[in-house]
C-alpha positions in Angstrom: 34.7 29.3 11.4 34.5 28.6 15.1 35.9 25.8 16.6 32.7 24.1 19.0 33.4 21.7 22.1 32.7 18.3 20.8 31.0 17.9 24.7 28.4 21.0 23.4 27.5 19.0 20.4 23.7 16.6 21.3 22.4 14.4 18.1 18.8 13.7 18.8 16.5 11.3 17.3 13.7 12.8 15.6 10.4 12.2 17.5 9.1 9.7 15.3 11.9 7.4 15.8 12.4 7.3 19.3 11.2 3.7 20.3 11.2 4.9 23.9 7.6 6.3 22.4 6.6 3.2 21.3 2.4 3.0 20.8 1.8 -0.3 19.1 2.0 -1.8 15.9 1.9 -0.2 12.6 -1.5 -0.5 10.7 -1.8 -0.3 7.1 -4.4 2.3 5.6 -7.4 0.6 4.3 -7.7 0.9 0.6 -11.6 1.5 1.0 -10.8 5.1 1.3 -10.2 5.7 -2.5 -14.3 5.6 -2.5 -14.5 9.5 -0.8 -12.6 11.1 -3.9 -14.5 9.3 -5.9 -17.8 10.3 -4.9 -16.1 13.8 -5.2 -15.2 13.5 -8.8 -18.9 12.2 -9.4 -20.7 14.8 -7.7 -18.8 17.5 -9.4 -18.9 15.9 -12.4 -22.5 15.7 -12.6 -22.5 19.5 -11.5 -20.7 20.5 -14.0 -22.9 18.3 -16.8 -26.1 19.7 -14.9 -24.7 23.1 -15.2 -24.0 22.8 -19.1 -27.2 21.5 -19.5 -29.1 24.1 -17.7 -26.8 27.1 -19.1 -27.0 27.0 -22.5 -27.0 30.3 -23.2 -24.1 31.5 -21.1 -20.2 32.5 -23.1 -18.7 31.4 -20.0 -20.9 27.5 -20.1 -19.5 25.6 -23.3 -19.2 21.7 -24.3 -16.2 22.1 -22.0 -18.0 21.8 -18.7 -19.7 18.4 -20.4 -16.6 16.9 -21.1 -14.5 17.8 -18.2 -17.5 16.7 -15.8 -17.6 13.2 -18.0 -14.1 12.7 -17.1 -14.4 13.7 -13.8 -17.6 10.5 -13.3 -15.4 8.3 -15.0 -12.4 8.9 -12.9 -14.6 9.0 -10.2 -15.8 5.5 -11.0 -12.6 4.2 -11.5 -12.1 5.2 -7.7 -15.6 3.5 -6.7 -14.5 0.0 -8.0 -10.9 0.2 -7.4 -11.3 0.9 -3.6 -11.2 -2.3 -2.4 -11.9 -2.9 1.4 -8.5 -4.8 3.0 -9.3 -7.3 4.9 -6.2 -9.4 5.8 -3.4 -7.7 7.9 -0.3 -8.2 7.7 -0.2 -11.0 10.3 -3.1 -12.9 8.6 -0.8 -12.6 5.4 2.4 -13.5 7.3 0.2 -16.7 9.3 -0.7 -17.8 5.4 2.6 -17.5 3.9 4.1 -19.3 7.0 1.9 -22.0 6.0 2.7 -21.9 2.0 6.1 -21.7 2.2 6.8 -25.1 4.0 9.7 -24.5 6.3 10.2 -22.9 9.8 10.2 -19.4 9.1 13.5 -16.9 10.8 13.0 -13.3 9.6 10.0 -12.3 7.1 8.6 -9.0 5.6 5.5 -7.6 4.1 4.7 -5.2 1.8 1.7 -4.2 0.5 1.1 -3.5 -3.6 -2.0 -3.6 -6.3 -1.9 -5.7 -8.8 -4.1 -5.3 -11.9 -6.4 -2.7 -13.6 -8.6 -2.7 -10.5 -6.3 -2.4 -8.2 -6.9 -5.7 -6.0 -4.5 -5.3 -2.7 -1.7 -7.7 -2.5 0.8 -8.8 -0.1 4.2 -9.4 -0.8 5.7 -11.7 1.6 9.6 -12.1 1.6 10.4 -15.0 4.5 13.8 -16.4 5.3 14.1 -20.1 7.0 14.7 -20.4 10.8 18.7 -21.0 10.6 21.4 -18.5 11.8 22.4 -18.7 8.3 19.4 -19.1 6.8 19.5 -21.9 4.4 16.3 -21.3 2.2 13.9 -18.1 1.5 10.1 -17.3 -0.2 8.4 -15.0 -1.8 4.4 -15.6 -1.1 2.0 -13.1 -2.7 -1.3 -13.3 -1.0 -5.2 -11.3 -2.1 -5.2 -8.7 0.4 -9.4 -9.7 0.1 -9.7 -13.1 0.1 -6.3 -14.5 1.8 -6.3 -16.6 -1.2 -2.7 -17.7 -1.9 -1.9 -16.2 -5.4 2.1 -17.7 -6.5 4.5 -19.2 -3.8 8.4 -19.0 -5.0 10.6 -21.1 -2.9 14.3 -21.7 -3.6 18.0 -22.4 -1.8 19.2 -18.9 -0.5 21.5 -17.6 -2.8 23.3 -15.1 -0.5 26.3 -15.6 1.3 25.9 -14.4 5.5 28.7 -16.0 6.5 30.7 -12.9 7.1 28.3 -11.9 9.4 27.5 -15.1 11.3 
């Protein structure tokens, strides 16, 4: 092995990271978009029933085609009604959960989830109180659709800062 000057030796932040580069704030993906593979799935599905339907005397065309292209339309469905359009952001969840929670808020987070068999788009709020050790912290899930405030968990902060205080 050769020995390299430690002066020769640059770390580099990847592009992405630099915050010298900043652009603006990040914006979730809609959920909406779900809907294009969806109509995908249904138009080939219905292809493929059309052509089993149509070719019915072809070895290569069997009750395959009708079954595959059924599950394709019903996955396809699926997609239809479980692309739901998002339309609180983050800081509309954050303003809400501000508001839920009761005290003045410090530090807070978001996170976006689904909940359910449809795939409704949820925010998970996690907010700390406004201390240097913060003396109480949330959790305030919110309908990504509505802004309607679904559970609000408040308790005494558990976790010991004071090493870092």
């Amino acid at each position: 092995m050769s020995e390299q000057d430690d002066g020769a030796v640059r770390d580099e932040l990847p592009e992405d990271l630099n915050a010298s580069e900043f652009v603006g704030p990040y914006v979730f993906p809609n959920n909406n978009r779900r809907r294009i593979p969806g109509v995908l799935y249904i138009v080939i599905g219905l292809l493929f029933v059309l052509l089993f339907l149509l070719v019915d005397d072809s070895p290569m065309v069997n009750a395959g085609w009708a079954w595959g292209g059924g599950a394709l339309i019903v996955i396809g469905l699926y997609s239809m009604v479980a692309g739901w359009s998002l339309k609180v952001d983050e800081n509309d969840a954050l303003v809400e959960a501000t508001r839920a929670v009761g005290f003045p808020v410090g530090h807070a987070s978001a996170q976006l989830g689904w909940r359910g068999w449809l795939s409704r788009p949820t925010w998970r709020i996690l907010l700390y109180s406004n201390e240097q050790q913060p003396e109480r912290r949330g959790l305030v899930l919110i309908d990504g659709n509505d802004g309607e405030v679904l559970d609000t968990i408040v308790e005494k902060n558990p976790e010991d800062w004071s090493q870092y205080v």
